[in-house]
Every structure is written in structure tokens, then in C-alpha cells.
C-alpha positions in Angstrom: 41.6 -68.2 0.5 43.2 -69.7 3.6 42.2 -66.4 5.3 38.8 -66.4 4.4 37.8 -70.0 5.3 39.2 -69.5 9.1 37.4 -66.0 9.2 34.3 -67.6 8.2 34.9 -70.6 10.7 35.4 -67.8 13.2 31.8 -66.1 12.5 30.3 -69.6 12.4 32.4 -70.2 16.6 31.4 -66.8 17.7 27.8 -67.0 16.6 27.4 -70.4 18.0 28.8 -70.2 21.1 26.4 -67.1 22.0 23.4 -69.2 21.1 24.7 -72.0 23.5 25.4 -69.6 26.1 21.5 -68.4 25.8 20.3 -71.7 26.0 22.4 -73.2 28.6 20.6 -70.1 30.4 17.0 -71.4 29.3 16.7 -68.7 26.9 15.0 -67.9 23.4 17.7 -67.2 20.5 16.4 -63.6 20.6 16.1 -63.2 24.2 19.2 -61.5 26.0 17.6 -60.9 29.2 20.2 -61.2 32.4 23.9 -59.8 32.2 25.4 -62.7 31.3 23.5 -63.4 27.7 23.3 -60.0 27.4 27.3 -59.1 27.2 28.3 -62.0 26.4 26.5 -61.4 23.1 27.7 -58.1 22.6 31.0 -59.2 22.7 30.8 -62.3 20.7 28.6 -60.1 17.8 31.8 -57.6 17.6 33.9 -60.9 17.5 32.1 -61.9 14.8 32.2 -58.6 13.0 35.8 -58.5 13.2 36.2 -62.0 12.1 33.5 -61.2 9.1 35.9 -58.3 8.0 38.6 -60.6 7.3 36.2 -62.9 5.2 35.5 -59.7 3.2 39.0 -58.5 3.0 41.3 -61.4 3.7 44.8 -58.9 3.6 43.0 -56.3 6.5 45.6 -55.9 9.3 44.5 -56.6 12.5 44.7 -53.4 13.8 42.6 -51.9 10.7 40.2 -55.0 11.2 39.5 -54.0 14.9 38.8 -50.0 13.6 36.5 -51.4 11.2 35.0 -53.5 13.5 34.6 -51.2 16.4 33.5 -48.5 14.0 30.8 -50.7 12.7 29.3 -51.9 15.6 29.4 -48.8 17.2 27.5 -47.5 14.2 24.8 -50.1 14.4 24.4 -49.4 18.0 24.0 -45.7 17.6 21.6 -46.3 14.8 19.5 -48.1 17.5 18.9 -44.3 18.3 16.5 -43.9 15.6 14.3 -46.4 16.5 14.5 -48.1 12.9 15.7 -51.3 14.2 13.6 -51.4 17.2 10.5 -51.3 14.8 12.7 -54.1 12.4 13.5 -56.1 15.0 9.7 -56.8 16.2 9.1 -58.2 12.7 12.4 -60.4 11.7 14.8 -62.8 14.3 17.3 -61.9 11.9 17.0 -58.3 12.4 16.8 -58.2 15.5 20.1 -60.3 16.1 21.9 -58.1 13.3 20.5 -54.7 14.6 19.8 -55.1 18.2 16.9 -53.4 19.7 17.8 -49.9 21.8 20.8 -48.3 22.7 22.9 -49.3 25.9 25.7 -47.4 26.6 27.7 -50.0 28.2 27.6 -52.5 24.8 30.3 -49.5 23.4 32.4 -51.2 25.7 31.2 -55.1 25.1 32.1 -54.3 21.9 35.9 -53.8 22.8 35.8 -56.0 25.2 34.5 -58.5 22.2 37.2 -57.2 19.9 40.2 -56.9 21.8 41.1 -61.1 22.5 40.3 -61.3 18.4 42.9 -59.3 17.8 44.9 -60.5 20.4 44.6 -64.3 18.8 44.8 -63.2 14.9 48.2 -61.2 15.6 49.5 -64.5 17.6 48.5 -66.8 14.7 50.1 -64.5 11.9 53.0 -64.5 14.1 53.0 -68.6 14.5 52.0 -68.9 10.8 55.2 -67.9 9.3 57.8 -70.8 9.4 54.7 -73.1 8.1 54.0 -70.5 5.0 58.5 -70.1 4.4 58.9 -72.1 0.9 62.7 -71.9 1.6 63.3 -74.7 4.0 64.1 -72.5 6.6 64.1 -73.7 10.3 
């Protein structure tokens, strides 16, 4: 439970510290225009992924919960090659945060770049979390 409550805390940091980095750039919640909105997005949304895989599946290693991560975001942006959530996206906010709009080659790499710290943190916690979670007094 314990697992799912921080992942969910996590998806709730990631998503709004992208929408403060858009506005402290004057920006609409679905704009990304300019490189730093733009990436900075990316990377937070695969954060956010990977921290929403350990909401659904609280005993996901970290390793498997970047895969799946990675593997889904790269999924959603090659499905911007169809042109599905392009037409989506011009009629729902939501989609258009979820789906993204068209394909950029360089968010396959925001993505990692987005995944990579999370992974980096969760291993470090789970290593820090063990004497608190020991039930037999150890040191």
C-alpha cells in the first residue's frame, strides 16, 4: 500500500512540476512551445509513467518498471505516427497531454533522460528503506 501511495505522490510531483515549469514560462497547460517546456515535459511525462507503473503494480522492480515505462512511452510516441492523436488532441486537453501531438525523434531520448533519475531515486530509497521495514530490532 505504502508503495502505491508514494507512486501516486510521485505522478501528482511529476505532473505538477511540468505545469509550473510552463507557466513560469508564460505558457498555456497545453502549449510546449520552446525547448525547455518542451523536454522538460517529455521527461517529466516518462517520470510519471514510470512512477504510475508502480501505482499499478506496487512489487515491479525498478529495472522492469523503467522497460515498461520506456516501452510505453515510446509506444505512445510512435503511435503519434498515425495521426490518431494529432486529430484527438485538437478536441480534448486531456488527450492531448496523454497522447502528444506528432512524432519527434529526440522525445525517444527525453524519455530516458525522464526515466533514468527515477530509477536512479527508487533503487536508493529501497536500499535506505530496509533497516526502517527490519521487525527484528536489528541496527
Amino acid at each position: 500500500m505504502r508503495i502505491r501511495v508514494a507512486g501516486l505522490a510521485a505522478v501528482l510531483l511529476f505532473l505538477t512540476t511540468a505545469l509550473v515549469v510552463r507557466h513560469l514560462n508564460g505558457q498555456r497547460v497545453v502549449d510546449s512551445s520552446g525547448a525547455l517546456s518542451q523536454y522538460s515535459g517529455t521527461a517529466l511525462y516518462a517520470a510519471m509513467v514510470y512512477a504510475g507503473v508502480f501505482v499499478l503494480r506496487p512489487r515491479t522492480s525498478p529495472l522492469v518498471g523503467a522497460a515498461a515505462a520506456l516501452v510505453f512511452c515510446w509506444g505512445v510516441e510512435c503511435f503519434q505516427l498515425t495521426g490518431i492523436p494529432a486529430a484527438l488532441s485538437a478536441r480534448s486537453m486531456l488527450a492531448r497531454l496523454a497522447l502528444g501531438v506528432s512524432f519527434d525523434p529526440q522525445d525517444l531520448l527525453w524519455y530516458a533522460v525522464g526515466v533514468v533519475p527515477a530509477v536512479g531515486v527508487h533503487a536508493w530509497l529501497r536500499r535506505g528503506a530496509a533497516p526502517w521495514t527490519r521487525r527484528d530490532g536489528g541496527s
